[in-house]
C-alpha positions as CSV (number, residue, x, y, z in Angstrom):
1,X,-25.1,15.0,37.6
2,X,-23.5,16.4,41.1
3,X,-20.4,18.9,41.4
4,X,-17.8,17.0,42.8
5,X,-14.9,19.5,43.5
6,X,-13.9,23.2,43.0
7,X,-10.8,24.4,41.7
8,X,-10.6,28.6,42.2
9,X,-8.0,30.4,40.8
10,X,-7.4,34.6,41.7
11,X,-6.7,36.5,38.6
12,X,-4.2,39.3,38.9
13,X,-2.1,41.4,37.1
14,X,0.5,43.5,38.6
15,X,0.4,47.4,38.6
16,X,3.5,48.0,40.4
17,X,5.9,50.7,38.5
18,X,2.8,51.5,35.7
19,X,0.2,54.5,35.6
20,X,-2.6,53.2,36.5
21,X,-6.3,53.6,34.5
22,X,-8.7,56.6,36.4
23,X,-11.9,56.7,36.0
24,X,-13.4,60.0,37.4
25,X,-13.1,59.0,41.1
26,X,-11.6,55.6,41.2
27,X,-8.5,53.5,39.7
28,X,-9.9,50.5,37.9
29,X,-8.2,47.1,38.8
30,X,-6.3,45.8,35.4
31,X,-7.4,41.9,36.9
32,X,-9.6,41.2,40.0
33,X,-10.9,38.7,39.4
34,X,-12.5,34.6,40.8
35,X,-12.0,31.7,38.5
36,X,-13.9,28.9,39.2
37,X,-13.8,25.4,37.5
38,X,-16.8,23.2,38.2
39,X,-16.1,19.4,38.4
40,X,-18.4,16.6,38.3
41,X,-18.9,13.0,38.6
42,X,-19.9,12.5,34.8
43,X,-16.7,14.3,34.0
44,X,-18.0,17.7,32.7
45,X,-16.5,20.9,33.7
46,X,-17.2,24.1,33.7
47,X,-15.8,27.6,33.9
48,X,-17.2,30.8,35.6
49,X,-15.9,34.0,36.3
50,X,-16.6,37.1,39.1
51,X,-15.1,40.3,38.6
52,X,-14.8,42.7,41.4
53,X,-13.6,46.5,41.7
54,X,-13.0,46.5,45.7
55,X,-10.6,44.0,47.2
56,X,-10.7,40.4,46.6
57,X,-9.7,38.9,49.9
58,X,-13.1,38.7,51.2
59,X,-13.8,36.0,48.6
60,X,-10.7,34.0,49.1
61,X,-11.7,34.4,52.9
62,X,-15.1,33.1,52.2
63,X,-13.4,30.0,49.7
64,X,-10.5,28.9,52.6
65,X,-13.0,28.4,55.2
66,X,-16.0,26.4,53.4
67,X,-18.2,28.2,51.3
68,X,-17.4,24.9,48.5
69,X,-19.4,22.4,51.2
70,X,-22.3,24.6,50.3
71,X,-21.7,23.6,46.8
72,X,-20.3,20.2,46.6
73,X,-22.3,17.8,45.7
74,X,-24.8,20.2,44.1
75,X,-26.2,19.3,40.6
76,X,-25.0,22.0,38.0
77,X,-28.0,21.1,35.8
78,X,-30.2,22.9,38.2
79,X,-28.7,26.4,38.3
80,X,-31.8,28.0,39.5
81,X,-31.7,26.2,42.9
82,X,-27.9,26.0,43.3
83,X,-27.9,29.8,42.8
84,X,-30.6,30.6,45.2
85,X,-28.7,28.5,47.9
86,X,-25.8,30.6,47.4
87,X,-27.3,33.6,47.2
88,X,-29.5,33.4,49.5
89,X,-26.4,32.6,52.5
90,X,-26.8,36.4,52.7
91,X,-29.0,35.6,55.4
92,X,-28.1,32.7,56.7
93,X,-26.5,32.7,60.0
94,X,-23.7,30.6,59.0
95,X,-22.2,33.6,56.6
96,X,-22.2,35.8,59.7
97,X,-20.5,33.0,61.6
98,X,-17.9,32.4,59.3
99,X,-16.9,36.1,58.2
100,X,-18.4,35.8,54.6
101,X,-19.1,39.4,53.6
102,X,-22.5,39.8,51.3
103,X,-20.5,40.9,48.2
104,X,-18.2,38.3,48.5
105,X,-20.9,35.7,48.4
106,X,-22.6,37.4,45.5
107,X,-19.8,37.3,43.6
108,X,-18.8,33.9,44.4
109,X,-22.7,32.7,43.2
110,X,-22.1,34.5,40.0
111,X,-19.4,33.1,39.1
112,X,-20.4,29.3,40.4
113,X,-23.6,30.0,37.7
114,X,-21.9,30.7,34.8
115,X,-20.0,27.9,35.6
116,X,-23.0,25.6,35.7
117,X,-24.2,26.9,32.4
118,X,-21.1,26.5,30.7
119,X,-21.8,22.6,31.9
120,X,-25.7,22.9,30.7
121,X,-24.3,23.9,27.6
122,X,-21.7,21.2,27.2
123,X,-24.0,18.1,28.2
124,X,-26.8,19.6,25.5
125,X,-24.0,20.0,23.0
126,X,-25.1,23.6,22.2
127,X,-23.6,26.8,22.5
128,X,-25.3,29.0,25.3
129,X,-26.3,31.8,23.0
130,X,-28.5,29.2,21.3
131,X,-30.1,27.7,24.9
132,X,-30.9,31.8,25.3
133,X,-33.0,32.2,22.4
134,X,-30.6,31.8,19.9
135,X,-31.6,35.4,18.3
136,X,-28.2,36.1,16.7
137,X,-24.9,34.5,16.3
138,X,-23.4,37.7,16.0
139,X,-22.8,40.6,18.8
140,X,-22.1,44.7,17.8
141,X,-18.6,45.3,20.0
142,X,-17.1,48.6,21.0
143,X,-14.5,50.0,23.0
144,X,-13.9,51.5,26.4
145,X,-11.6,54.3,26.7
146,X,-10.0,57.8,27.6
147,X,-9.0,56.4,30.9
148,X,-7.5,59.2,33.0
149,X,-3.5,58.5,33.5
150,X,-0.9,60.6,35.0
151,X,0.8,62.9,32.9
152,X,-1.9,62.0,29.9
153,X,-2.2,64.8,27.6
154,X,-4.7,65.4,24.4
155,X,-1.9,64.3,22.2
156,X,-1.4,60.9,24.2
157,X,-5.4,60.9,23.5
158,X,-5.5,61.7,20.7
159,X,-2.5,59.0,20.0
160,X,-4.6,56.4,21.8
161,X,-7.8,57.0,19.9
162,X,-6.4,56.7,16.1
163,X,-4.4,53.2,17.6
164,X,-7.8,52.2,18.0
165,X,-9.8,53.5,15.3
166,X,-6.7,52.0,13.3
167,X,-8.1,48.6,15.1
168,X,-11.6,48.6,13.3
169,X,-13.9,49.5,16.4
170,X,-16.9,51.2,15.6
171,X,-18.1,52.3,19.0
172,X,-16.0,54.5,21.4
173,X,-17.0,55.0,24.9
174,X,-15.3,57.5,26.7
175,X,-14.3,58.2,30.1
176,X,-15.4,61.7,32.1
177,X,-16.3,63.3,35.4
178,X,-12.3,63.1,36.7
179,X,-12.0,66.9,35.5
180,X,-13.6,70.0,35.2
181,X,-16.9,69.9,32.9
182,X,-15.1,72.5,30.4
183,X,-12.0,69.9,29.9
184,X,-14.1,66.8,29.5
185,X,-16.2,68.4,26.6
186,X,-12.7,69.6,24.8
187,X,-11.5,65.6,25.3
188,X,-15.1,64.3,23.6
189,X,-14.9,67.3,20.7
190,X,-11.2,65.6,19.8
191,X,-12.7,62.2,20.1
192,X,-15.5,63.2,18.3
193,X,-13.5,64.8,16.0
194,X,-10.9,61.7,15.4
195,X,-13.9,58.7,15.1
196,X,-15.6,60.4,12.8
197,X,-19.5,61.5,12.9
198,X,-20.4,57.7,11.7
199,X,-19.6,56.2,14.4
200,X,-20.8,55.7,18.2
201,X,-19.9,57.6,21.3
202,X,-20.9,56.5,24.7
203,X,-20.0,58.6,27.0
204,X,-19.7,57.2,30.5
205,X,-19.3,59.2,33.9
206,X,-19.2,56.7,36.6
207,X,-21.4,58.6,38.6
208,X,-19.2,61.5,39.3
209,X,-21.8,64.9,38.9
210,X,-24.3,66.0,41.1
211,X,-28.0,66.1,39.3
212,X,-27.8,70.0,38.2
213,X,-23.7,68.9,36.3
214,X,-25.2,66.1,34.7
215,X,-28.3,68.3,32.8
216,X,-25.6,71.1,32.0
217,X,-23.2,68.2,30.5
218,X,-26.0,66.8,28.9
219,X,-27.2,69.7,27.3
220,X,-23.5,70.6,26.3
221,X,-22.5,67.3,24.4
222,X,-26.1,67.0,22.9
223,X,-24.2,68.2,19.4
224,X,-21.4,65.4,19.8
225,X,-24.7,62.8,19.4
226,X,-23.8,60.8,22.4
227,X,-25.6,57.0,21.6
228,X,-25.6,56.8,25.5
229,X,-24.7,58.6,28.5
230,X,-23.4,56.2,31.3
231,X,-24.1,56.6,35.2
232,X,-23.7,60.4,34.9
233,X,-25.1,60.7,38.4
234,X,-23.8,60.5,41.8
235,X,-24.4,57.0,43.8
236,X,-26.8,58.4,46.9
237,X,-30.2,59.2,45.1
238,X,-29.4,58.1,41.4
239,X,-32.4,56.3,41.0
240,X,-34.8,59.1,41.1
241,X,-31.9,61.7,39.8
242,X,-31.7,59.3,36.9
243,X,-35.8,59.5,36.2
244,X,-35.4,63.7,36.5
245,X,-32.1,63.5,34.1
246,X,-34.0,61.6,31.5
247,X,-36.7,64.6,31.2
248,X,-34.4,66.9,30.8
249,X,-32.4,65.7,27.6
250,X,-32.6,63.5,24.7
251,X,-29.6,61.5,25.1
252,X,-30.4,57.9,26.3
253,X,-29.2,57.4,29.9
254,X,-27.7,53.8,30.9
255,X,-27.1,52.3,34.4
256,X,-26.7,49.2,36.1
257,X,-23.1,47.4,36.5
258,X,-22.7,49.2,40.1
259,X,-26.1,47.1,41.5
260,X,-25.6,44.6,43.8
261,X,-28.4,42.9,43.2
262,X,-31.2,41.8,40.3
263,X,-33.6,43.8,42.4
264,X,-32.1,47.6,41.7
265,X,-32.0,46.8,38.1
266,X,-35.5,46.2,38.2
267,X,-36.1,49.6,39.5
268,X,-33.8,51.0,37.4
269,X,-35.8,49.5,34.6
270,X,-39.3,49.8,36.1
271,X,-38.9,53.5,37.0
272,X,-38.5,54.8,33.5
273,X,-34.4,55.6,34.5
274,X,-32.8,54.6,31.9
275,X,-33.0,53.1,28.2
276,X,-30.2,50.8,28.3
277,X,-29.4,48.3,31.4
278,X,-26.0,47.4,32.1
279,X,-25.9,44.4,34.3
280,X,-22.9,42.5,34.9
281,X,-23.5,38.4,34.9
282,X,-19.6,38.6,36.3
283,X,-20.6,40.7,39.3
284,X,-24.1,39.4,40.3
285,X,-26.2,36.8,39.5
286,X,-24.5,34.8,36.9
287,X,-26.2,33.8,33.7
288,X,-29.6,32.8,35.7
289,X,-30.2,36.1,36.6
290,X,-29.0,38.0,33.9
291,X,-31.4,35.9,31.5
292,X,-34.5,37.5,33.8
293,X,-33.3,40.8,33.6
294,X,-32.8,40.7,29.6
295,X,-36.3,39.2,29.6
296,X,-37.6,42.5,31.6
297,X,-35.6,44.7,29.2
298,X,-37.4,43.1,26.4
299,X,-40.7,43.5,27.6
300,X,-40.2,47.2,29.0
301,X,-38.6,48.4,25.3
302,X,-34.9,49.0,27.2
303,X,-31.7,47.7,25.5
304,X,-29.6,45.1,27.0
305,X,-25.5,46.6,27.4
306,X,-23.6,44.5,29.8
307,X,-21.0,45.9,31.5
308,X,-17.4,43.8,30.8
309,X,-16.4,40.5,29.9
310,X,-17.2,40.4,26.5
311,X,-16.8,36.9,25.8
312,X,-19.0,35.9,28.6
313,X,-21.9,38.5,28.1
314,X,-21.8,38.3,24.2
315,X,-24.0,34.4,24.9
316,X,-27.0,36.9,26.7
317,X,-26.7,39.7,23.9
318,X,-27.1,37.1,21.1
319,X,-29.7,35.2,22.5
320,X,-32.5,38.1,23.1
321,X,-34.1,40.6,20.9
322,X,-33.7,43.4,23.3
323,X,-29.7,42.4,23.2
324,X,-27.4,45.5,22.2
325,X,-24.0,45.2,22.0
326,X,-21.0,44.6,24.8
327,X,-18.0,46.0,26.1
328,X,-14.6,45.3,25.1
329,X,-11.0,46.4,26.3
330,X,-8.8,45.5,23.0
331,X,-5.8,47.1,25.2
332,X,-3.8,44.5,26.5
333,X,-2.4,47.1,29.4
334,X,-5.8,48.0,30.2
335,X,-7.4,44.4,30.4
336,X,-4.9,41.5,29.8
337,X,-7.0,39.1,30.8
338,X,-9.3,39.8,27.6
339,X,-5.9,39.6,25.4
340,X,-4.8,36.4,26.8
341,X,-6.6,34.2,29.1
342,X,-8.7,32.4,26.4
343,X,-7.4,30.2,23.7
344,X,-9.0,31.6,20.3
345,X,-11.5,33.7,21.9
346,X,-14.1,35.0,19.3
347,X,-13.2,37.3,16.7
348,X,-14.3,40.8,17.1
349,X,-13.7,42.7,13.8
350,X,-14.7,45.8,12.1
351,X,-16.9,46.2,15.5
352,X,-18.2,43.2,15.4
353,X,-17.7,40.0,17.7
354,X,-18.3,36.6,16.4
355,X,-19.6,33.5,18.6
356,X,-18.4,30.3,17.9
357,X,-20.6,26.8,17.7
358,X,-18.7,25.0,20.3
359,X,-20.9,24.0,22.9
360,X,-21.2,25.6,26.5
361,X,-19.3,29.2,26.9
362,X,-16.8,27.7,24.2
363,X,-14.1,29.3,25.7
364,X,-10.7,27.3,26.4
365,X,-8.3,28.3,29.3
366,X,-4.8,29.4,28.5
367,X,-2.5,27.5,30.5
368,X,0.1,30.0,30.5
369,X,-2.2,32.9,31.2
370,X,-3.4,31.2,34.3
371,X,0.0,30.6,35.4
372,X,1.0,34.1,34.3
373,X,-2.2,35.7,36.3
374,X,-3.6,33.3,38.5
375,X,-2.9,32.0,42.1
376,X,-4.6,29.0,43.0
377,X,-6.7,29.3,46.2
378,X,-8.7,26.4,46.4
């Protein structure tokens, strides 16, 4: 089988005239994201997706000016060698050449993985979940939220938090580190307070404290029963500041979406930093390496969490005994791309997301989502 063509779609969605969703030091993108739809000469196609948090043009750069001639031609039924070509154009003179940025080009090979498995799944007439391991049909589901907005108050939180209790979820991870230590802990105590003391709170921080905030935050939520606490350190030295954090409090520490690369969640892993990884299959190696790194979890006694896209990361969840559970945004103004790009997506009810038997990724474009979000690049 070869990949004939590409067809690569942007995926936007406007913020103009609406507050837009803080984390604690940066606004998170509502869309940002690469579609990619594989096409090959035995007429099987498949879809793949790259999220990004920084600007997008560098990847629409690197598609308008030949980054598909590296893939063309390629056969999708080999994914580990078609992602270590693209990959490995980090170092190849020809990226340099043509302007193609590193994260660009690691985004762009995520994406053109997934894809490929999505076509692996479809010629072998099995879901991907069962090509994993096949270890569940089911995934646990929970909800990001307690964005930072402006003009939020604790009643529009405390609005926003019964909405989705109201929805079924039964784990609530919250947002902190955009204010002072003292308001943060009164926003979790009214979470806490509204969920209930059955169900889970993650709390995550996006690495806004320095190493000495994080113990005293740690030590201070330690009665809310945090089931994680999320890259609570700054970015510089959070490796090691992770490994000191985690000797210092009970509370299991997760990391992982913010790593460019396979290789830091190894260390992440391998150091002793954390207890649950948090890879992203969207934002760096695809499927191929995401399968490796749930593989290492499993064999090191660490949870596997991925960060986003819960209909893509539920097939490496489901297929591994070290899989956890994964992130959903049941907001359609926070993610309206979950809401309505795929044509009956999974169910996720009473905190719990169901995968379907359809072969591949089973997922079905909508039409009118991609013409609602998408611009058509290539």
């Amino acid at each position: 089988m070869k990949i004939t063509r590409l067809e690569v779609h942007i995926l936007r969605a406007p913020d103009e005239g609406q507050r837009p969703f803080w984390v604690s030091n940066f606004i998170v993108p509502k869309a940002n994201e690469i579609l990619v739809r594989l096409h090959t000469d035995e007429g099987i196609e498949g879809i793949g997706i790259a999220t990004s948090y920084t600007p997008i043009e560098a990847a629409i750069k690197a598609f308008r000016s030949g980054i598909a001639e590296q893939i063309i031609g390629e056969d999708p039924l080999a994914p580990e060698k078609l992602h270590h070509k693209v990959f490995w154009l980090t170092a190849q003179k020809i990226a340099s050449e043509k302007g193609w940025t590193r994260e660009a080009i690691v985004r762009i090979a995520a994406a053109v993985d997934i894809a490929c498995w999505d076509i692996i799944g479809k010629a072998a007439k099995l879901p991907l979940y069962r090509l994993f391991g096949g270890f569940s049909n089911t995934v646990p589901c929970y909800v990001t939220c307690a964005y930072y907005r402006d003009g939020k108050d604790m009643a529009e939180l405390k609005d926003e938090m019964q909405m989705l209790k109201a929805q079924g979820h039964q784990g609530f991870k919250a947002k902190v580190g955009g204010v002072p230590l003292k308001e943060d802990m009164k926003r979790l105590e009214l979470i806490r307070d509204i969920i209930g003391p059955d169900k889970d709170l993650m709390v995550d921080c996006n690495r806004a404290w320095d190493l000495p905030t994080a113990i005293t935050a740690a030590r201070e939520m330690l009665p809310l029963n945090p089931r994680w606490l999320e890259e609570p350190v700054r970015w510089a030295d959070d490796h090691r500041e992770l490994v000191k954090l985690a000797k210092q409090t009970n509370i299991p520490l997760s990391a992982g979406e913010s790593e460019l690369t396979a290789y830091g969640c190894r260390d992440l892993v391998e150091d002793g930093a954390i207890s649950i990884l948090q890879f992203d299959c969207t934002m760096m190696g695809g499927f191929t390496t995401g399968r490796k790194l749930a593989a290492l979890c499993e064999l090191n006694q660490v949870q596997v969490a991925p960060h986003h896209d819960c209909f893509i990361h539920a097939h490496i969840v489901a297929g591994s005994p070290a899989g956890c559970i994964v992130e959903s945004f049941t907001d359609p103004e926070r993610d309206p791309l979950q809401a309505e790009l795929f044509e009956d997506p999974p169910k996720i009810a009473e905190g719990v997301l169901h995968l379907k038997d359809q072969p591949g990724l089973g997922l079905t474009l909508s039409p009118a989502a991609l013409k609602k979000f998408g611009e058509k690049i290539l």
